[in-house]
N, C-alpha and C positions, 0 to 999 in steps of 0.2 A: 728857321724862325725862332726868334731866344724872349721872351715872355717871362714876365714876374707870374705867378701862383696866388691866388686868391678863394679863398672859400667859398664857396655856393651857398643857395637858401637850403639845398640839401646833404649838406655836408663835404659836398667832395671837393677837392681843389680842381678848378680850372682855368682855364688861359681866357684873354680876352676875349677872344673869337669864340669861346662856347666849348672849346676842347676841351675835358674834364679827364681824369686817371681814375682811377679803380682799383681793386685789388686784383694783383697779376699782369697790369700796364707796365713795360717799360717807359723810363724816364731818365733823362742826363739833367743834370744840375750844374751848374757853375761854383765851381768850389775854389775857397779862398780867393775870388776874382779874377781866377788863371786857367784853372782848370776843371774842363769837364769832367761829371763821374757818371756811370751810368748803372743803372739797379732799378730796384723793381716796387712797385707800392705794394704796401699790405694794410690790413686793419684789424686792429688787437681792440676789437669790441666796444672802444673809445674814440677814438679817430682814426686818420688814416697816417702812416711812418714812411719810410724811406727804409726796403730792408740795410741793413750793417749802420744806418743811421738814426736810431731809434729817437734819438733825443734833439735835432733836426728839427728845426719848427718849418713844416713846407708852406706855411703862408708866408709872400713875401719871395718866395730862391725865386732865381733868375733858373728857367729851365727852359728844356726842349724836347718833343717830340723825338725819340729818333726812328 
């Protein structure tokens, strides 16, 4: 199932359905409209990132559970 990312009342990103990520969730993104990437959320005390993607805005990626 491939879902856009949107932010919660409680900061976290989740999917439509209520599935929300965390810090130490695996997560695939669609990247450059071709290709999956997959890595791990984290939270540097500000929001939540995409490790190796720091700068990566996850409101909005098309992503997936894996």
């Amino acid at each position: 199932m491939n879902n856009t990312l949107t932010k919660n009342w409680q900061g976290r990103y989740e999917l439509p359905d209520g599935t929300y990520f965390t810090t130490g969730d695996t997560i695939e993104f669609k990247y450059d409209f071709k290709h999956w990437i997959r890595t791990t959320v984290h939270h540097n005390l500000e929001d939540y990132y995409l490790v190796g993607f720091p700068d990566l805005k996850m409101d909005g990626l098309i992503v997936r559970k894996p």
